[in-house]
Structures are given as C-alpha cells and as structure tokens.
Biopython code that builds the backbone (N, CA, C, O; Angstrom):
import numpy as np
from Bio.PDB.StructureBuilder import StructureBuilder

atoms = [
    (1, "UNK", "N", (-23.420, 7.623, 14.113)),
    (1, "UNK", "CA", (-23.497, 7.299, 12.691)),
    (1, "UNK", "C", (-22.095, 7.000, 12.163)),
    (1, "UNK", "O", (-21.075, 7.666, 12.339)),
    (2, "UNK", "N", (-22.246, 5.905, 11.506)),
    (2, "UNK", "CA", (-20.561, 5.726, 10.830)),
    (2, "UNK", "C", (-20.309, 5.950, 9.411)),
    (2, "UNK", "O", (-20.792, 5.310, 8.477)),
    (3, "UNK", "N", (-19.413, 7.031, 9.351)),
    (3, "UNK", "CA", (-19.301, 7.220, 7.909)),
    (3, "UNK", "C", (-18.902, 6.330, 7.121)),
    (3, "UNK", "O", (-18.688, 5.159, 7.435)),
    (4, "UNK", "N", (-18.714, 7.026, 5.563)),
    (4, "UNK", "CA", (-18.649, 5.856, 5.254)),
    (4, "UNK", "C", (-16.606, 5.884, 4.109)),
    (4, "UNK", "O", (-16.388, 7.047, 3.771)),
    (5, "UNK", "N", (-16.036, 5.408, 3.879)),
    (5, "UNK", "CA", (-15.067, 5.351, 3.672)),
    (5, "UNK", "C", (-14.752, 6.789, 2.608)),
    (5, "UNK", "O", (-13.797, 7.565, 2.646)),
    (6, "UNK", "N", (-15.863, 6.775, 1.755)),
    (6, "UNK", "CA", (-15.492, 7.970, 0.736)),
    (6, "UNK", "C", (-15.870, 9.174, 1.427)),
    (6, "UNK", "O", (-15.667, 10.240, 0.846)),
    (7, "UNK", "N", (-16.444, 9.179, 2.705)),
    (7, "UNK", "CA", (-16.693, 10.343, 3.012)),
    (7, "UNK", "C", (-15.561, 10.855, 3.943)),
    (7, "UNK", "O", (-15.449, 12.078, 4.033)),
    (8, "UNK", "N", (-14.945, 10.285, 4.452)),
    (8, "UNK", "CA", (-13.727, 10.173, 4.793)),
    (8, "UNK", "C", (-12.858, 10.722, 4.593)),
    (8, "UNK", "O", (-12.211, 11.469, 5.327)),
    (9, "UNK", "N", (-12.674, 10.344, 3.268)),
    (9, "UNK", "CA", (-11.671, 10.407, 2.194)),
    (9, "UNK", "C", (-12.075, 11.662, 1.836)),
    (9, "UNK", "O", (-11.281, 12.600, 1.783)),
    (10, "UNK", "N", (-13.002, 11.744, 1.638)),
    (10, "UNK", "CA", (-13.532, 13.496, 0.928)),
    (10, "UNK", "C", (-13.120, 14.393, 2.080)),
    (10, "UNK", "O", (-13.139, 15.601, 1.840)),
    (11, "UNK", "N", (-12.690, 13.937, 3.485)),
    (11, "UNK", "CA", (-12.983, 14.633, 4.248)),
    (11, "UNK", "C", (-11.352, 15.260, 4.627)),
    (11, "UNK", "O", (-11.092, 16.426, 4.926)),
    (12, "UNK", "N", (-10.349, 14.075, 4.508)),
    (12, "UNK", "CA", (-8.748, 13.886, 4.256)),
    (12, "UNK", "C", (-8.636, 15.016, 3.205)),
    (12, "UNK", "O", (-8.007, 16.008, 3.572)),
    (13, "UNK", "N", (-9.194, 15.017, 1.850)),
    (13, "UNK", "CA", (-8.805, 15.855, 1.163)),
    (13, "UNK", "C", (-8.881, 16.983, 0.936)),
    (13, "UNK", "O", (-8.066, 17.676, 0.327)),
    (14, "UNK", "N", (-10.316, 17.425, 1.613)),
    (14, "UNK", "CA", (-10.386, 18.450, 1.970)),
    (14, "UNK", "C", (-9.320, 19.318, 2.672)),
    (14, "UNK", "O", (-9.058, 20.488, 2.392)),
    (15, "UNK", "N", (-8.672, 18.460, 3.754)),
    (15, "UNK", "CA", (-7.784, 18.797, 4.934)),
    (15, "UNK", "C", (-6.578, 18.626, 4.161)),
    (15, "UNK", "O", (-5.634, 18.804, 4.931)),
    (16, "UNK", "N", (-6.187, 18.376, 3.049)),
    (16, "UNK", "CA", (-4.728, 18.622, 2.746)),
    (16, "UNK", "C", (-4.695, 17.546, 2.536)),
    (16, "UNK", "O", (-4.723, 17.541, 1.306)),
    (17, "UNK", "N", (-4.640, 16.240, 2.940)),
    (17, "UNK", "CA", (-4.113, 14.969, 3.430)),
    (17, "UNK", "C", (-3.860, 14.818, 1.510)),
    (17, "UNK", "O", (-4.487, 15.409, 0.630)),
    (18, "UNK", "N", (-2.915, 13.983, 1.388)),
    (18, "UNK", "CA", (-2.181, 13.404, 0.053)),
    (18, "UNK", "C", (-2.473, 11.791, -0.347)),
    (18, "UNK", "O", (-3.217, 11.193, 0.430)),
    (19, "UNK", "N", (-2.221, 11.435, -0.895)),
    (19, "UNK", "CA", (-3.241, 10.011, -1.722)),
    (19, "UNK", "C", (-2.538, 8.717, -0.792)),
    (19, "UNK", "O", (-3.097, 7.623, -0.730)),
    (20, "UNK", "N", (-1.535, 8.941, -0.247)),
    (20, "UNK", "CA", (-0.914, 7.851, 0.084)),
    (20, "UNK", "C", (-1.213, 7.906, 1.729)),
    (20, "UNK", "O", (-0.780, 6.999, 2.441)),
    (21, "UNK", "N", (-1.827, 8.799, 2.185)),
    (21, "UNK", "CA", (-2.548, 8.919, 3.659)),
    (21, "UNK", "C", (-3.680, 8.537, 3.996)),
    (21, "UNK", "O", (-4.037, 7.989, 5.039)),
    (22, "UNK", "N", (-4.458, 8.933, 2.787)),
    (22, "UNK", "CA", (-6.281, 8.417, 2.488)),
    (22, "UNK", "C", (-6.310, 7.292, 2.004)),
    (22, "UNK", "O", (-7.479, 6.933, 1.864)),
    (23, "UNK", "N", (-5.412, 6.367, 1.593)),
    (23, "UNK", "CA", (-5.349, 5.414, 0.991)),
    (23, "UNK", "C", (-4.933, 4.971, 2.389)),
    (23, "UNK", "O", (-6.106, 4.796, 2.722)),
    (24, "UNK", "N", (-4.590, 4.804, 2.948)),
    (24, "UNK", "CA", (-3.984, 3.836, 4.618)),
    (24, "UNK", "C", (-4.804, 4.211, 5.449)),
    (24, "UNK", "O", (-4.903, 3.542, 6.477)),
    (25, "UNK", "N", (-5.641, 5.384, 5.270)),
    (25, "UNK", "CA", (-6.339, 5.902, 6.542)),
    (25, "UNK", "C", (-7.897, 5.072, 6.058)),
    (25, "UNK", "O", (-8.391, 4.595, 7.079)),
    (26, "UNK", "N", (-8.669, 4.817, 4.964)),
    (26, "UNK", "CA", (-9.420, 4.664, 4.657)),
    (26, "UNK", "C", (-9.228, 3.201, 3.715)),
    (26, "UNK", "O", (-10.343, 2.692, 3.604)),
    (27, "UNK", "N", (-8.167, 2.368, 3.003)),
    (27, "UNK", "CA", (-8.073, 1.249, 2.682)),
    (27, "UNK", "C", (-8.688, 1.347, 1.053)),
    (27, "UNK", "O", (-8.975, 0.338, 0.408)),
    (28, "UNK", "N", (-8.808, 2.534, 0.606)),
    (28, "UNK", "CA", (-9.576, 3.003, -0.517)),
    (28, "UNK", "C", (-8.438, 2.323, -1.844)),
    (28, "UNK", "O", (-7.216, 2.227, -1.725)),
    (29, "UNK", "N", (-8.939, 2.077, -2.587)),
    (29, "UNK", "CA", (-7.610, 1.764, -4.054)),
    (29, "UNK", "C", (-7.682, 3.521, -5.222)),
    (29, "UNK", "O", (-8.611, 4.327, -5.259)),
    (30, "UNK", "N", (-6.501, 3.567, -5.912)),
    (30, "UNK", "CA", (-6.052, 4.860, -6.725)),
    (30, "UNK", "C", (-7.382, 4.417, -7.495)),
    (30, "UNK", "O", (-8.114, 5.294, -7.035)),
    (31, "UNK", "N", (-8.213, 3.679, -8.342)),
    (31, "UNK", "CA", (-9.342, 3.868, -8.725)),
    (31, "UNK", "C", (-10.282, 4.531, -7.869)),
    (31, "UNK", "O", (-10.760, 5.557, -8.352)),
    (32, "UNK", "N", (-10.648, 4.228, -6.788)),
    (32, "UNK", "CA", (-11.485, 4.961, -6.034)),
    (32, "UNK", "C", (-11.075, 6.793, -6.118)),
    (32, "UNK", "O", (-11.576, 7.692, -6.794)),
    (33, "UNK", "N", (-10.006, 6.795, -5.153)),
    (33, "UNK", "CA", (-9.835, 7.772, -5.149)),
    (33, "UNK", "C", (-9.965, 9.065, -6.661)),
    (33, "UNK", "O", (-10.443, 10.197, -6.591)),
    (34, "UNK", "N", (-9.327, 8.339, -7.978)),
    (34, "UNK", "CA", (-9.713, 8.753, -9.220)),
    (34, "UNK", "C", (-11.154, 9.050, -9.361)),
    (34, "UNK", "O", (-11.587, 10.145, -9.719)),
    (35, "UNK", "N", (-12.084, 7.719, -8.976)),
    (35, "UNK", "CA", (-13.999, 8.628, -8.797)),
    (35, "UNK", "C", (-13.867, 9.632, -8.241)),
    (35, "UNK", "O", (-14.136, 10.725, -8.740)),
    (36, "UNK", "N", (-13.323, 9.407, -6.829)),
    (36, "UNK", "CA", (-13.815, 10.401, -6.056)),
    (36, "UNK", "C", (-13.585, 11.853, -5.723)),
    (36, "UNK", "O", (-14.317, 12.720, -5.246)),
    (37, "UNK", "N", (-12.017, 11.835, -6.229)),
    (37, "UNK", "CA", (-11.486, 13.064, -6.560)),
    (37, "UNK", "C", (-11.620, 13.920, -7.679)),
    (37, "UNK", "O", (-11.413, 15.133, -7.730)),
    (38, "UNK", "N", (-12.119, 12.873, -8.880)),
    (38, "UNK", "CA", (-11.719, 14.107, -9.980)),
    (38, "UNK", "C", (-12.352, 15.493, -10.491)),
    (38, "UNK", "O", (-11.764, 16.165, -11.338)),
]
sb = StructureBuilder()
sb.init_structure("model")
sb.init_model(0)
sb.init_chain("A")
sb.init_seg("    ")
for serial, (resi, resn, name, xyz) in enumerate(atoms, 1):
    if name == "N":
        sb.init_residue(resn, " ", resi, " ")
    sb.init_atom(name, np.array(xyz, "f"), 0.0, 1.0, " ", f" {name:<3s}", serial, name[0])
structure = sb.get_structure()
C-alpha cells in the first residue's frame, strides 16, 4: 500500500522531523503543512 504524502508527513512529525525535512522528504508546500499540522 502506498501512503499517501500527508501521511507521511504526519508521520515525520510525529518523529521530530522539522518543516524544512517534510517539506523535501514529501514535496508538501508551508500551506499544506499549516492544514496538516495545526
């Protein structure tokens, strides 16, 4: 099964990872991450 980019990302942040890692690791934009984090 392939995740899918925000889950990813949910998954980076969980782990510590910082906006400028999930953003290169996943190709996500600071809007996204703003949904998805706040």
């Amino acid at each position: 099964r392939q995740e899918t980019k925000f889950e990813i990302a949910k998954e980076l942040f969980a782990d510590g990872a910082d906006r400028t890692k999930i953003k290169r690791y996943t190709g996500l934009s600071d809007a996204d991450l703003d949904t998805l984090l706040h």
